[in-house]
C-alpha positions as CSV (number, residue, x, y, z in Angstrom):
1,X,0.0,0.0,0.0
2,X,3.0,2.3,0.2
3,X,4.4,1.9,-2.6
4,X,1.2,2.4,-4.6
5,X,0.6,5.5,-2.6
6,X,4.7,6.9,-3.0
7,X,3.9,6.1,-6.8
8,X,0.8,7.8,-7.2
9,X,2.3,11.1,-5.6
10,X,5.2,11.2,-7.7
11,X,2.6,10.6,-10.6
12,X,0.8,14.1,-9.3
13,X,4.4,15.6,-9.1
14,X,5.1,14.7,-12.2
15,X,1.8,15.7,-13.9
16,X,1.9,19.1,-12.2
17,X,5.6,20.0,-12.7
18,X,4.9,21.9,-16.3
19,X,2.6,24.3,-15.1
20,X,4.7,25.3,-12.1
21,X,6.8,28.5,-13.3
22,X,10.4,28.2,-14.4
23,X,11.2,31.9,-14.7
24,X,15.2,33.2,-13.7
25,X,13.5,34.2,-11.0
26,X,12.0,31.2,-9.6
27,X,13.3,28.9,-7.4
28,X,11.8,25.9,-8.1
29,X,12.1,24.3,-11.3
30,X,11.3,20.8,-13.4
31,X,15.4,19.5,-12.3
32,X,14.1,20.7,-8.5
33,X,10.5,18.4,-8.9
34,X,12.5,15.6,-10.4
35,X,14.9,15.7,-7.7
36,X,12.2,15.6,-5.0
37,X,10.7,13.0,-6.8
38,X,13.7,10.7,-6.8
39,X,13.9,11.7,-3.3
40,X,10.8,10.4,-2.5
41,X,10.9,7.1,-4.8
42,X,14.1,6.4,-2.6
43,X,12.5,6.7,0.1
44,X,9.8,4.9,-0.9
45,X,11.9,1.9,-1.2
46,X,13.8,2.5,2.1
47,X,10.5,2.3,4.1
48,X,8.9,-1.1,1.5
49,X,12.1,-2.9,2.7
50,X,11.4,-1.8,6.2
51,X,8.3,-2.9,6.6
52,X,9.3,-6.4,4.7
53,X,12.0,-7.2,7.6
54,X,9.5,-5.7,10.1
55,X,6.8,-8.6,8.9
56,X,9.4,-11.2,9.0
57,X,10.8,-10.2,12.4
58,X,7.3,-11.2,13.4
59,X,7.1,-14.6,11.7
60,X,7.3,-17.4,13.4
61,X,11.2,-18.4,13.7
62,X,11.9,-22.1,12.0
63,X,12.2,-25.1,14.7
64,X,15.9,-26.1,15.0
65,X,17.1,-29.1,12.7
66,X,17.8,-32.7,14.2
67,X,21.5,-31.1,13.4
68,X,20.7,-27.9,15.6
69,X,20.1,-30.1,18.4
70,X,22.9,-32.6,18.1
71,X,25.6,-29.2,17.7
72,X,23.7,-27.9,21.1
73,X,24.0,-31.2,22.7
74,X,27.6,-31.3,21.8
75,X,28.0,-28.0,23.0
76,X,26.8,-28.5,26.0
77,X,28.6,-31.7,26.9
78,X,31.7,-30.1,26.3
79,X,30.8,-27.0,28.7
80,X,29.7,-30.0,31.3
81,X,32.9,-32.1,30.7
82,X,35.3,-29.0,30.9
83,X,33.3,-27.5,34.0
84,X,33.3,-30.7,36.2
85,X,37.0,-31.7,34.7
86,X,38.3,-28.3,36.7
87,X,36.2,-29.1,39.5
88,X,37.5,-32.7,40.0
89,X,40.7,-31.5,39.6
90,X,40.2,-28.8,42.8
91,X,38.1,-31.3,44.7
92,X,41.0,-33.8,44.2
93,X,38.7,-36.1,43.0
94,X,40.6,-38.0,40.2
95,X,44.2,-37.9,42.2
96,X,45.5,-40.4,40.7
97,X,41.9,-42.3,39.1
98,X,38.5,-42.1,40.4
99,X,38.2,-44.9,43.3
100,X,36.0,-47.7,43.1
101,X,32.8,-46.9,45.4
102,X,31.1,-49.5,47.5
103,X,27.3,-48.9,46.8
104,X,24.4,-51.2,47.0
105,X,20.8,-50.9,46.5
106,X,19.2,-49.9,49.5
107,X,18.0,-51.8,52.3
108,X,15.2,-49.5,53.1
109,X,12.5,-50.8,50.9
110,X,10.1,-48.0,52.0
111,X,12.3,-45.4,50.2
112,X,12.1,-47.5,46.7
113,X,9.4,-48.2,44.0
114,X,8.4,-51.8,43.4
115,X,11.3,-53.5,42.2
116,X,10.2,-54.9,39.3
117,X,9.4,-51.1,37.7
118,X,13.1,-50.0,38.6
119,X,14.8,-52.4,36.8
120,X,13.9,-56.1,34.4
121,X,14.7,-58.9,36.4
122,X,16.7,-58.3,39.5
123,X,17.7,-54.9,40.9
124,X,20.9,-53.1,39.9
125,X,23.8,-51.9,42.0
126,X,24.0,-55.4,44.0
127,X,26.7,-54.2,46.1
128,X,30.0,-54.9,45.0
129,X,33.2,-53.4,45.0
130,X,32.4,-51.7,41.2
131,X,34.2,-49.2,39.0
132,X,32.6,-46.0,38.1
133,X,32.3,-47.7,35.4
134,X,30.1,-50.2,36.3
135,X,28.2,-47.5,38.1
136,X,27.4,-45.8,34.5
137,X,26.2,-49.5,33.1
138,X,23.8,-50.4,36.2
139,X,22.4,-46.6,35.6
140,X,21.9,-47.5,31.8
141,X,20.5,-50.6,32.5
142,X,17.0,-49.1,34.5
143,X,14.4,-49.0,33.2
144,X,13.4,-45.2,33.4
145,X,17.0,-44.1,34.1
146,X,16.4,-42.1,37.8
147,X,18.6,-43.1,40.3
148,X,18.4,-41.2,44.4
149,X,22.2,-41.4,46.0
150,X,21.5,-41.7,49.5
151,X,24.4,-41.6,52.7
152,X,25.5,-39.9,56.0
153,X,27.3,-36.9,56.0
154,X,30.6,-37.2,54.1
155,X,30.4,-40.5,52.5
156,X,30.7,-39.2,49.1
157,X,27.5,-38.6,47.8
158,X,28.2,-35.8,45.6
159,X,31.8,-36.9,44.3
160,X,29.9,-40.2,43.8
161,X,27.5,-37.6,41.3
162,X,30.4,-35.8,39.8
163,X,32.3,-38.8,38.3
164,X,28.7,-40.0,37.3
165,X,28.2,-37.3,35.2
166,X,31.8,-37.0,34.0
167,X,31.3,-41.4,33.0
168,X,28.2,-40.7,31.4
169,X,29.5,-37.9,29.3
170,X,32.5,-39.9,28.4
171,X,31.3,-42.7,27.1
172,X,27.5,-41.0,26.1
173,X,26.3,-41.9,22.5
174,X,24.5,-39.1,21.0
175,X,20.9,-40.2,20.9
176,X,21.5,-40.3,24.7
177,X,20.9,-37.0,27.4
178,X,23.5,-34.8,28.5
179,X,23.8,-34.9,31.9
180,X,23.9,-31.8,34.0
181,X,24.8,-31.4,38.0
182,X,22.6,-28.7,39.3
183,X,22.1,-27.8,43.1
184,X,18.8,-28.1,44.5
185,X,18.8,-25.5,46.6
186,X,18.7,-23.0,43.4
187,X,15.1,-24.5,43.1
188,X,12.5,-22.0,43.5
189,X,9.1,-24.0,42.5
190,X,7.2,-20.7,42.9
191,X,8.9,-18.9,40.3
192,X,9.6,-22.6,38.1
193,X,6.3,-24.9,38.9
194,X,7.5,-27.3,36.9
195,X,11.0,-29.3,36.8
196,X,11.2,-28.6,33.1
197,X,10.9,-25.0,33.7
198,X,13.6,-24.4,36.0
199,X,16.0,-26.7,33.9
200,X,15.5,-24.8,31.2
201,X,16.2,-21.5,32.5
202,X,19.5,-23.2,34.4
203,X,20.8,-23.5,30.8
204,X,20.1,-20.5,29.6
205,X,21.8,-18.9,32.9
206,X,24.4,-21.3,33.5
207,X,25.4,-21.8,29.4
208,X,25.4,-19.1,27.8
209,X,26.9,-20.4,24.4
210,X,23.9,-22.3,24.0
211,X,21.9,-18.8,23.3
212,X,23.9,-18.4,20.0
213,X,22.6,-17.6,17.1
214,X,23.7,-20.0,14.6
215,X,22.4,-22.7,16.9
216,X,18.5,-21.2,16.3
217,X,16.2,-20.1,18.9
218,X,15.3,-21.5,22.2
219,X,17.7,-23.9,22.0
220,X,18.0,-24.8,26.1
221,X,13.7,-24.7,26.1
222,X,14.4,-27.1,23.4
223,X,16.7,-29.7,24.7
224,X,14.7,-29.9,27.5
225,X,11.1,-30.3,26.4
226,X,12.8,-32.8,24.1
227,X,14.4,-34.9,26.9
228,X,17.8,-34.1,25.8
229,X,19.0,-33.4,29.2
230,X,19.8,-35.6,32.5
231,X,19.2,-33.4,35.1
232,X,21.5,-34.2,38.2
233,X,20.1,-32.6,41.3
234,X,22.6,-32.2,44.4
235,X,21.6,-31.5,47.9
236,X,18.0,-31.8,48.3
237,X,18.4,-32.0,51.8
238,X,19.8,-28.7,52.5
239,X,16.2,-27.7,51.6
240,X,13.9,-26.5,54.4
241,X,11.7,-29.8,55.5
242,X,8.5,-29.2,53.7
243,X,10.3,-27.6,50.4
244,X,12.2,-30.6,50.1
245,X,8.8,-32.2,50.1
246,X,7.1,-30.3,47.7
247,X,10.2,-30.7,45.5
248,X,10.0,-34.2,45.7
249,X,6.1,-34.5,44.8
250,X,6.6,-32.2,42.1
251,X,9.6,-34.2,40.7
252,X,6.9,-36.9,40.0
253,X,4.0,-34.5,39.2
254,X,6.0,-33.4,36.4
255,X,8.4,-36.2,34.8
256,X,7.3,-38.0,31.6
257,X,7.6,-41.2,31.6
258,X,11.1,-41.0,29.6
259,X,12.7,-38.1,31.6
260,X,15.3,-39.6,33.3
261,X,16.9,-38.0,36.4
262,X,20.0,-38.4,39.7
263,X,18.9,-37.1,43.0
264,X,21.3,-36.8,46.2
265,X,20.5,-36.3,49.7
266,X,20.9,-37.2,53.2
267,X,19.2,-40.7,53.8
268,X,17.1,-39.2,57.0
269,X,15.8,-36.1,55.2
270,X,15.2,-38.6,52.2
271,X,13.0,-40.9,54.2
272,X,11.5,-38.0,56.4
273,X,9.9,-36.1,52.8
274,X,8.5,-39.8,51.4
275,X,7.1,-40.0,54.5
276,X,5.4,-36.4,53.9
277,X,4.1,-37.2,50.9
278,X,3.1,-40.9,51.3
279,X,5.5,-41.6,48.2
280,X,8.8,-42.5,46.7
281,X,10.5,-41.2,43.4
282,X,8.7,-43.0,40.9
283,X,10.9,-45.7,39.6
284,X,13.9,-44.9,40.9
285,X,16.4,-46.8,41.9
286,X,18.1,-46.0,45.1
287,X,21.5,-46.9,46.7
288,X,23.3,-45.7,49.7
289,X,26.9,-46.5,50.3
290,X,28.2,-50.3,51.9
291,X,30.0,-50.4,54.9
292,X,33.5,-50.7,54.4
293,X,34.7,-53.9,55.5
294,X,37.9,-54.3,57.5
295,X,41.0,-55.4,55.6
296,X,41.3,-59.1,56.1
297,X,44.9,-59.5,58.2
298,X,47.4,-62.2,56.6
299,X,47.0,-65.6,58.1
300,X,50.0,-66.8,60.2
């Protein structure tokens, strides 16, 4: 509609430009008209192409390729791998290999789905003296993927969480999630109702790379309403008693049946919050450290 209209009064100009005077004296003249004319053509233009970037600005922005979301998921397990890498390396956590861990599926059946939703056949993590490694496999081999770390005070809950994540980065292939450690106590459920939510804006916050342009847009909204990230919470007992609670009912309020999920915390304030809520983390398998035995002494 511009156009037609910036065309129709340079027509007029045009039309009426002979019978305007063009005396010595006068100051405006057919060059002058034509000039203005131009002028106004030009700008004309200026403002069409305006308005055409204006109208596409407002479009719709295309959903990001299958290869937008494996770049971001590479991305981001290379931010993970290189953020927890430093941190092991401060923690002393990998001084001179990450040491096998004595954990075993829990003996508090109260604090544990039925076991024949955690995992086919018998339960994982049977209690031996396993690798890391073998950690990473028994996670792989549930059935939904959620596993609840439970111990004391300083038995290594969260190191035991690091050199998960860092294993399942390592050896992750790529239709798998990229697993993230985030504390629980950044949880705000009034401002992020939902699990999804407040992952989401963790990435965006906490990942800045993954707001680049050439990866499209809402790429972190993206991963995670498309299960592309393992969310590792840490600490949900240094939550207040009843937020730890609500935290834990909306964990299961607000899975899918695919999201997959690592959860540490105290073994008391664990059990005191199921209690709460009359419920466990659905199908989630959950260990707690083995008592170390005593070195056996040499016979004589």
């Amino acid at each position: 509609m511009l156009g037609v209209l910036l065309l129709a009064l340079s027509t007029a100009f045009l039309v009426l430009s002979p019978k305007l005077p063009t005396g010595p004296g006068t100051t405006v003249g057919i060059a002058s008209v034509a000039a203005a004319v131009g002028s106004a053509m030009s700008l004309g233009n200026g403002l069409v192409q305006f308005l055409s970037w204006w109208r596409r600005r407002g479009a719709p922005a295309p959903a990001p390729t299958s290869a937008d979301i494996a770049n971001a998921k590479d991305i981001l397990a290379g931010l993970v791998t290189q953020q927890w890498r430093d941190e092991t390396v401060l923690r002393s956590l990998a001084d001179p290999e990450p040491m096998p861990v004595p954990w075993r599926s829990t003996e508090h059946r109260e604090l544990a789905d039925h076991p024949e939703i955690i995992a086919k056949g018998t339960v994982a993590f049977p209690g031996l003296d396993v690798h890391i490694a073998d950690m990473a496999r028994n996670f792989r081999a549930l059935r939904c993927r959620r596993l609840v770390i439970l111990g004391a005070p300083g038995t290594g809950k969260t190191t035991l969480a690091v050199q998960l994540v860092l294993e399942l980065l390592r050896t992750r292939e790529p239709e798998e999630p990229v697993p993230v450690l985030l504390s629980a106590s950044r949880w705000d459920d009034r401002v992020h109702p939902r699990l999804q939510d407040w992952l989401a804006a963790s990435l965006a916050a906490d990942y800045p790379a993954l707001r680049a342009e050439n990866l499209g847009p809402d790429i972190p909204e993206t991963l995670v309403a498309r299960g592309e990230v393992l969310p590792v919470i840490d600490g949900l007992d240094e939550l207040p008693g009843g937020a730890r609670a609500d935290m834990l009912a909306t964990l299961n309020r607000t899975m899918c049946e695919t999201d997959q999920l690592i959860v540490t915390c105290r073994t008391e304030q664990f059990a005191e919050s199921v209690r709460e809520i009359g419920d466990v983390l659905t199908a989630a398998a959950v260990i707690e450290p083995q008592p170390c035995r005593p070195p056996r002494r040499p016979s004589t």
